[in-house]
C-alpha positions as CSV (number, residue, x, y, z in Angstrom):
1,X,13.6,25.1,-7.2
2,X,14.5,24.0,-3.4
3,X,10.9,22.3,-3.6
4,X,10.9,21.1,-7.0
5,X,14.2,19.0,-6.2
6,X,12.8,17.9,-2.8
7,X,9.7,16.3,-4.1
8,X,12.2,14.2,-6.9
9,X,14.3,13.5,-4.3
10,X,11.8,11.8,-2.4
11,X,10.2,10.3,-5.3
12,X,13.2,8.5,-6.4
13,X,13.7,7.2,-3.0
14,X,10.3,5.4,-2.6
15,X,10.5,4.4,-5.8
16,X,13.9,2.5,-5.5
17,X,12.2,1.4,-1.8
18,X,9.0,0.3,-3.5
19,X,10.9,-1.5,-6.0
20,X,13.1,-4.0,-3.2
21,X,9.1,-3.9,-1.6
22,X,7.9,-6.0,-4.4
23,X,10.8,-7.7,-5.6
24,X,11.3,-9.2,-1.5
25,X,7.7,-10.1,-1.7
26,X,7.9,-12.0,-5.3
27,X,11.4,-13.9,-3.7
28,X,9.8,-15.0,-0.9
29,X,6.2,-16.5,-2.2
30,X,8.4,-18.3,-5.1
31,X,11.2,-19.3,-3.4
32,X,8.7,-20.8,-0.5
33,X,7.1,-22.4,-3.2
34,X,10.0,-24.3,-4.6
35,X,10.8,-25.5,-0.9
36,X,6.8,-27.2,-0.7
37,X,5.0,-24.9,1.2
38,X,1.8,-24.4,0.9
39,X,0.1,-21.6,-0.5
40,X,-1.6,-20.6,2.8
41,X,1.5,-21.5,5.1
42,X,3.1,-18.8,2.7
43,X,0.6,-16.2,3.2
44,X,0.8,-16.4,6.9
45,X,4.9,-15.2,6.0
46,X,3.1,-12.2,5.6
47,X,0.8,-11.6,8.5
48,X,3.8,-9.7,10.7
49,X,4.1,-7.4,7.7
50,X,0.8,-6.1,8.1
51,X,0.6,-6.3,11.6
52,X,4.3,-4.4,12.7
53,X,2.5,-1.8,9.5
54,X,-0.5,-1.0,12.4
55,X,2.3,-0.2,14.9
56,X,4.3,1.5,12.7
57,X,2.5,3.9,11.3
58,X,0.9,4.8,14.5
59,X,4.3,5.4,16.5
60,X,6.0,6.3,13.1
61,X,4.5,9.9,12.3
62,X,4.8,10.8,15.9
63,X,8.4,9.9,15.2
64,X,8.4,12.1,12.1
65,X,7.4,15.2,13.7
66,X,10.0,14.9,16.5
67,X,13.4,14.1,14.4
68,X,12.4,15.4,10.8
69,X,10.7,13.2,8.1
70,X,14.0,13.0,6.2
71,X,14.9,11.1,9.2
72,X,12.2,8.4,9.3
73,X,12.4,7.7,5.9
74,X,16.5,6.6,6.2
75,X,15.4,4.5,9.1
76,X,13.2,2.6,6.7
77,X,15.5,2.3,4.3
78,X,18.4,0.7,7.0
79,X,15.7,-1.3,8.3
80,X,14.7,-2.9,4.8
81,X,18.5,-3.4,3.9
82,X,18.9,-5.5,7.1
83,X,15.7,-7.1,6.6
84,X,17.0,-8.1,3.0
85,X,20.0,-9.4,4.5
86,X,19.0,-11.6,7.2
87,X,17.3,-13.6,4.5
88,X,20.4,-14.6,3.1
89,X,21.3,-17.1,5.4
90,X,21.6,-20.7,4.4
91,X,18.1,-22.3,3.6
92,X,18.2,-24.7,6.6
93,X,17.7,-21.3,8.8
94,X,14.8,-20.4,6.6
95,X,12.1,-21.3,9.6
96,X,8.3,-19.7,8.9
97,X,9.2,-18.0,12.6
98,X,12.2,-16.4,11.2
99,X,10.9,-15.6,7.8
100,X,8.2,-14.0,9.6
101,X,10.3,-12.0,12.0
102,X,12.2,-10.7,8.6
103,X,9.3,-9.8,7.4
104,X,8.0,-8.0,10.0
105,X,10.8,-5.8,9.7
106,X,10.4,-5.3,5.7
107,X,6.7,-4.2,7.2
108,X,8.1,-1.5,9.4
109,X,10.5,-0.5,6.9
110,X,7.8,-0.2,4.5
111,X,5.3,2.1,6.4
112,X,8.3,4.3,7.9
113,X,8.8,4.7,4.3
114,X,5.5,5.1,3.0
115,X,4.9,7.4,5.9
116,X,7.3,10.0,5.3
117,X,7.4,10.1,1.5
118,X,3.5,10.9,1.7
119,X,3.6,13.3,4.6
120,X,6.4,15.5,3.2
121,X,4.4,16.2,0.1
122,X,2.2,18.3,2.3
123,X,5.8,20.8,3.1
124,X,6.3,21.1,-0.4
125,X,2.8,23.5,-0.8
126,X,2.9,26.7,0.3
127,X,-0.7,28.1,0.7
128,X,-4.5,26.8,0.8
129,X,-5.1,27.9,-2.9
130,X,-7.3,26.0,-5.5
131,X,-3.9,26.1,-7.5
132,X,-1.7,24.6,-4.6
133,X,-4.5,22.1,-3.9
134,X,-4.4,20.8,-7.4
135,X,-0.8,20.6,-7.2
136,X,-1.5,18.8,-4.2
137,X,-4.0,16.6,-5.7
138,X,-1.5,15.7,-9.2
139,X,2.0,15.3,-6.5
140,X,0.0,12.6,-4.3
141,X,-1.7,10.7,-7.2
142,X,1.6,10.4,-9.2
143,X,4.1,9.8,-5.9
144,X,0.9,6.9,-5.2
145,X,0.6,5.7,-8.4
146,X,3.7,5.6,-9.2
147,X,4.6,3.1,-6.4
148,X,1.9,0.9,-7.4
149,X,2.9,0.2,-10.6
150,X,6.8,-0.1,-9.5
151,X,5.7,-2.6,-7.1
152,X,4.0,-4.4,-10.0
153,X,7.4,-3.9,-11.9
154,X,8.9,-5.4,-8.2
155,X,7.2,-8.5,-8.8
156,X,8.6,-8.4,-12.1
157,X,12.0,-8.0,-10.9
158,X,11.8,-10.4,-8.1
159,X,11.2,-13.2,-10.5
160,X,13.8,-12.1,-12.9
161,X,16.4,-12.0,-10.2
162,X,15.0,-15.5,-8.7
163,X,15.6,-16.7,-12.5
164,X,19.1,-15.2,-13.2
165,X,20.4,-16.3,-10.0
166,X,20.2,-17.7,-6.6
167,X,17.6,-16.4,-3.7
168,X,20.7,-15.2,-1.8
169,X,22.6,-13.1,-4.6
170,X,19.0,-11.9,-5.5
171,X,19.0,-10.5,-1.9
172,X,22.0,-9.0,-1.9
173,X,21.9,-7.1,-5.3
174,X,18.9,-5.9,-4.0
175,X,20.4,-4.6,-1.0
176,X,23.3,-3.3,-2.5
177,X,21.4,-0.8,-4.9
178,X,19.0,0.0,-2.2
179,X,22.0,1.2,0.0
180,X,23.2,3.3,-3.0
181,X,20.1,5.4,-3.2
182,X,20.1,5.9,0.9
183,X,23.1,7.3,0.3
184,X,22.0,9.9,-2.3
185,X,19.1,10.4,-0.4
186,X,21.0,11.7,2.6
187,X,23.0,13.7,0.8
188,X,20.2,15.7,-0.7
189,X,17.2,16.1,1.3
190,X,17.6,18.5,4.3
191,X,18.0,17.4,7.7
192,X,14.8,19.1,9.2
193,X,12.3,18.1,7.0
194,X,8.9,17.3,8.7
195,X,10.6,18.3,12.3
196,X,7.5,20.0,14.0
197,X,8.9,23.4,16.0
198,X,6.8,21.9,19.3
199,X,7.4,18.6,20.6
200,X,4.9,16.6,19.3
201,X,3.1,14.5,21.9
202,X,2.8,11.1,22.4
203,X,-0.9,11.6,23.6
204,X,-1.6,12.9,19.6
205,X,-1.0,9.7,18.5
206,X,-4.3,9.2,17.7
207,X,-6.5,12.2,15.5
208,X,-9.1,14.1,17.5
209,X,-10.2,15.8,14.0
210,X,-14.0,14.0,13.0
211,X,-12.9,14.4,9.3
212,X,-9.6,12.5,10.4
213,X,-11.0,9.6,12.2
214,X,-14.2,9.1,9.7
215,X,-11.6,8.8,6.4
216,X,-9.4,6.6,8.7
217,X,-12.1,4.1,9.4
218,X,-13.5,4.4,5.5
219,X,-9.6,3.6,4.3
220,X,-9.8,0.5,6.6
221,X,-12.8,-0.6,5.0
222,X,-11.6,0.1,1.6
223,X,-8.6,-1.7,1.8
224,X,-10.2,-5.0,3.7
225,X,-12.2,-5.5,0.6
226,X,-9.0,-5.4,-1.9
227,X,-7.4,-8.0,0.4
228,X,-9.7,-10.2,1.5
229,X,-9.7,-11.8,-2.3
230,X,-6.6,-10.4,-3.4
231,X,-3.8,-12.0,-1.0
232,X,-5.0,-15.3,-0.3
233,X,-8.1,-16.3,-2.4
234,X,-7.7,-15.4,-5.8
235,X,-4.1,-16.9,-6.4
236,X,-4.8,-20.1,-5.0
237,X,-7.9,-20.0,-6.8
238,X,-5.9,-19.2,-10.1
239,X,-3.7,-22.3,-9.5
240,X,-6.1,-25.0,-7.6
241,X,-8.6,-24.3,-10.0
242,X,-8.1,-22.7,-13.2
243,X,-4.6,-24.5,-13.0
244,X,-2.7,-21.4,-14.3
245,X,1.0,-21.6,-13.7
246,X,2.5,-19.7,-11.2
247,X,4.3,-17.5,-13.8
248,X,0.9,-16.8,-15.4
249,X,-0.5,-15.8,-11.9
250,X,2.6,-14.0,-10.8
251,X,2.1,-12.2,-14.1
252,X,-1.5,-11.3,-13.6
253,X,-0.9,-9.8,-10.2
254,X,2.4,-7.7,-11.5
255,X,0.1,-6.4,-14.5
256,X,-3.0,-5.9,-12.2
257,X,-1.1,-3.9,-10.0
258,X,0.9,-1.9,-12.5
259,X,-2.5,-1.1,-13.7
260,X,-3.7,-0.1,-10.9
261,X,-0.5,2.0,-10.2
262,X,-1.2,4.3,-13.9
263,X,-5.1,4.8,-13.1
264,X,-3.9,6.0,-9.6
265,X,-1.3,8.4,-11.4
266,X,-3.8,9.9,-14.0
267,X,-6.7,10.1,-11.4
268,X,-6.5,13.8,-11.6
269,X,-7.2,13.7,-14.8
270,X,-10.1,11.1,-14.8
271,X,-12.0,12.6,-12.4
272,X,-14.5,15.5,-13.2
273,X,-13.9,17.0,-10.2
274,X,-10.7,18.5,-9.9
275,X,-11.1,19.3,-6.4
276,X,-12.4,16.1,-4.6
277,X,-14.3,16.3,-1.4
278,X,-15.3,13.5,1.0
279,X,-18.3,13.1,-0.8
280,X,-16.1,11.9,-4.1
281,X,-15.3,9.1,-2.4
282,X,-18.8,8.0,-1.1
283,X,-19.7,7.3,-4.8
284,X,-16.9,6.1,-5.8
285,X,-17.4,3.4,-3.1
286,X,-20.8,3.0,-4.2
287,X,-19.9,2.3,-7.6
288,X,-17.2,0.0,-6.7
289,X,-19.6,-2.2,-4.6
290,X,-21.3,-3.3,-7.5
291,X,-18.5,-4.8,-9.0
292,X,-17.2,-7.8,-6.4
293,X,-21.3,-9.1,-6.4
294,X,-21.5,-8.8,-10.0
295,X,-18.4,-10.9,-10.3
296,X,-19.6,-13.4,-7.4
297,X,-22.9,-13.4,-9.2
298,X,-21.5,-14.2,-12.9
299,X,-19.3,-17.1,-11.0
300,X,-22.7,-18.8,-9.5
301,X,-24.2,-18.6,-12.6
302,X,-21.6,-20.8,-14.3
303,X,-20.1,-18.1,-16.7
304,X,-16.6,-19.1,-17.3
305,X,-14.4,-17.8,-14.7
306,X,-11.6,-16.8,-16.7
307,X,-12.9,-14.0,-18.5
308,X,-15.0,-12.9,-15.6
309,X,-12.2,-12.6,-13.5
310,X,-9.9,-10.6,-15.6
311,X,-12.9,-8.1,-17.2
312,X,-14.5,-8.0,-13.7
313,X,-11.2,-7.0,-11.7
314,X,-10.2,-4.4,-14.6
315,X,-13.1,-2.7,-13.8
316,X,-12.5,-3.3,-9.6
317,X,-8.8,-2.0,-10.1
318,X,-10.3,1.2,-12.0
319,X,-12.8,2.2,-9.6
320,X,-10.6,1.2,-6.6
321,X,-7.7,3.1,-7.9
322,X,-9.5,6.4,-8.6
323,X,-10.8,6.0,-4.6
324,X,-7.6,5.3,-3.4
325,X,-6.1,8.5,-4.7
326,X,-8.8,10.5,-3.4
327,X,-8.2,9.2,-0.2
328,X,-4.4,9.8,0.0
329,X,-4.8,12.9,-1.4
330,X,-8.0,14.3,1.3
331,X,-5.8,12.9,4.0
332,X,-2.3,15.3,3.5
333,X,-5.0,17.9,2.0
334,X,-6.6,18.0,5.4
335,X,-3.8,18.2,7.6
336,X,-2.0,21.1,9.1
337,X,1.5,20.9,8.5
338,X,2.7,20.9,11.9
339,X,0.7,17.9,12.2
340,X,0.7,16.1,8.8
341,X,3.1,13.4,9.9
342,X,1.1,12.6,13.1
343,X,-2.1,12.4,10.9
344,X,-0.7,10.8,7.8
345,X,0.2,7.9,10.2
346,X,-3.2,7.5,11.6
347,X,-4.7,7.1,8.4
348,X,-2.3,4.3,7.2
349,X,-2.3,2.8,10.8
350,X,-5.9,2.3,9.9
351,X,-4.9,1.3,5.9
352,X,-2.3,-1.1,7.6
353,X,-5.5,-2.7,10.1
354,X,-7.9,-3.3,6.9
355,X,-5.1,-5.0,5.4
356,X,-4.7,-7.4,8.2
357,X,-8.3,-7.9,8.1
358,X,-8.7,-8.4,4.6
359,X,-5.8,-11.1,4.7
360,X,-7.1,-13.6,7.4
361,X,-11.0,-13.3,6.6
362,X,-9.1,-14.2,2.8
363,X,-7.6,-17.3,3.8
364,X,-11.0,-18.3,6.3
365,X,-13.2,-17.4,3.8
366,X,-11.5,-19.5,1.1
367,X,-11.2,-22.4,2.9
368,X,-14.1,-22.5,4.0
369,X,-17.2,-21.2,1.4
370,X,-14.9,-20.2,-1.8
371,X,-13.8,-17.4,-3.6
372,X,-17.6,-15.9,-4.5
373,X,-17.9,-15.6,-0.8
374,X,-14.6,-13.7,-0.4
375,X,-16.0,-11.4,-3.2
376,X,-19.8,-10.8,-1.2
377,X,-17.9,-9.8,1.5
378,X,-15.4,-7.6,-0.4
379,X,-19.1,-6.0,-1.0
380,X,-20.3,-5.9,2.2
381,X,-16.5,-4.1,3.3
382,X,-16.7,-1.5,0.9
383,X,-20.8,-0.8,2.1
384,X,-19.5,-0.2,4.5
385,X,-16.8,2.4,3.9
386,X,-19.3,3.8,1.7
387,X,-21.6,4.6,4.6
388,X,-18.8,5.8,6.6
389,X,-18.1,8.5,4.0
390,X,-21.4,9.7,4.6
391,X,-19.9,11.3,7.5
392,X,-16.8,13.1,5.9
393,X,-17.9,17.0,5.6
394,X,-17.4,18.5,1.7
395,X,-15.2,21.2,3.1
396,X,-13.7,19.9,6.4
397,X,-11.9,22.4,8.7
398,X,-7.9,20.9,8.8
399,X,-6.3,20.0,12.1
């Protein structure tokens, strides 16, 4: 019962986190917008999200297994409530370095909480049965899921909030009921979750486990390829070209996402094997290459873009979603647990790195050759996370 409530506990936490994740990010790219930036100025707002992610998520689960996971995850929380309230200072204070610098923090925040949220899951299973692994399996798919499609709902809200009132009181209702679930939070979860009874090492920070390092460098891969069309590319795009408004394209994303949030949820039960292995996500990669070229290819043959886009990226965010869950769930499934925290935050370290990636080679590639490009190489990525999972063993040996 102790477990049960646990799991919700943590649940509703990164879900009201994930929520003030998307919302912050909606504020911010519309607000920006109203004051004349441009859409690549904004998207460099973002660039010390992603990076201060890296660093975080490296240094984070060694910081897990030391002080308790229950722990890292409050720390997030305080650190997005002040990152939510230093953007409520009058607009003339609003610089692109200090926007950046808030958002660096709402990065750290972020991964500390994405960090322990996924990690702890691992506590709540007792033994290495088929059972407990499909348990496994269903807790990580709807805990990953699940955030996806509240940050979708987040972009929602953002909007909303930007609509009923000013950027400031948006902040600050958003900080408010983020503080409020902190609070329940503490009071609920124990104090020594995660805490590891040696002292974990700094000198663990990075995996020595094969199976470890090979998914880590397949996740980087895999998440380049969302990004380098996804943050950058395909919204300009959308309004440059197409000329859909920036509700329409704010919509799209929020709905795209959400999507991508339920497939991520139900994986367990679209996927005929209930068990996935590292091999899973080799053809699942496979499969997903095929649709960025075919999108790329449809483009340069003059088919009209609308439709291809939104058929073509349903079928992307299917595919993508179904890998993605395997993924998070191999990586807890394949840690110990005195060292799920440490390992948990290699993997997104590396998850947090493809991101960066994926975000720059978006706005170079853009500029530069146009969005088919940034869809050949969102090909060429996953390839190559596709031949990296050649190397991940069916039945690795946990660390």
């Amino acid at each position: 019962m102790n477990m049960l409530r646990n799991y919700a506990t943590i649940t509703a936490g990164y879900w009201a986190f994930t929520l003030t994740d998307g919302a912050i990010r909606m504020l911010v790219v519309l607000y920006f917008h109203q004051l004349g930036y441009t859409p690549l100025a904004i998207a460099s707002l973002f660039l010390f999200y992603e990076f201060f992610g890296i660093v975080t998520n490296l240094v984070g689960g060694w910081l897990g297994a030391r002080i308790g996971l229950n722990k890292t995850m409050h720390i997030g929380m305080i650190v997005q409530i002040g990152a939510l309230l230093m953007l409520t200072v009058p607009t003339e204070y609003l610089t692109v370095a200090y926007v950046m610098l808030a958002q660096a923090l709402s990065g750290v925040a972020k991964d500390l909480n994405k960090m322990s949220a996924k990690a702890s899951i691992k506590l709540f299973v007792t033994d290495g049965s088929k059972a407990a692994s499909s348990k496994l399996f269903m807790w990580v798919a709807i805990l990953t899921g699940s955030k996806n499609t509240l940050k979708g709902i987040g972009y929602f809200l953002g909007g909303l909030l930007l609509a009923l009132y000013d950027f400031q009181h948006a902040l600050y209702i958003l900080a408010s009921g983020l503080s409020l679930v902190l609070i329940f939070t503490w009071a609920l979860l124990p104090n020594e979750l995660g805490k590891t009874q040696h002292k974990a090492k700094f000198s663990r920070l990075f995996s020595n486990t094969a199976a470890i390092n090979w998914l880590a460098t397949a996740r980087f891969f895999l998440f380049g390829s969302r990004d380098v069309w996804f943050v950058v590319a395909l919204p300009v795009y959308l309004s440059t070209t197409l000329n859909w408004s920036h509700q329409q394209t704010g919509a799209f994303f929020a709905l795209w996402v959400i999507g991508y949030g339920i497939i991520q949820t139900i994986a367990p039960k679209l996927l005929i094997n209930r068990h996935p292995n590292g091999q899973t996500t080799q053809w699942l990669a496979w499969l997903l290459m095929l649709f960025p070229a075919a999108i790329a290819l449809a483009l340069g043959q003059g088919l009209d873009p609308t439709p291809t886009l939104i058929i073509g990226l349903g079928f992307f965010a299917l595919i993508f979603a179904l890998n993605s869950a395997v993924h998070s769930y191999l990586i807890v499934e394949w840690s110990d647990r005195n060292n799920v925290s440490m390992n948990v935050g290699f993997y997104y370290m590396a998850n947090a790195g493809g991101r960066l990636t994926g975000t720059i080679l978006s706005g170079l590639i853009f500029q530069y050759y146009g969005l088919a490009c940034c869809l050949i190489a969102s090909s060429v990525l996953i390839s190559a996370a596709a031949i990296t999972s050649i190397k991940l063993p069916s039945e690795p040996t946990p660390q």
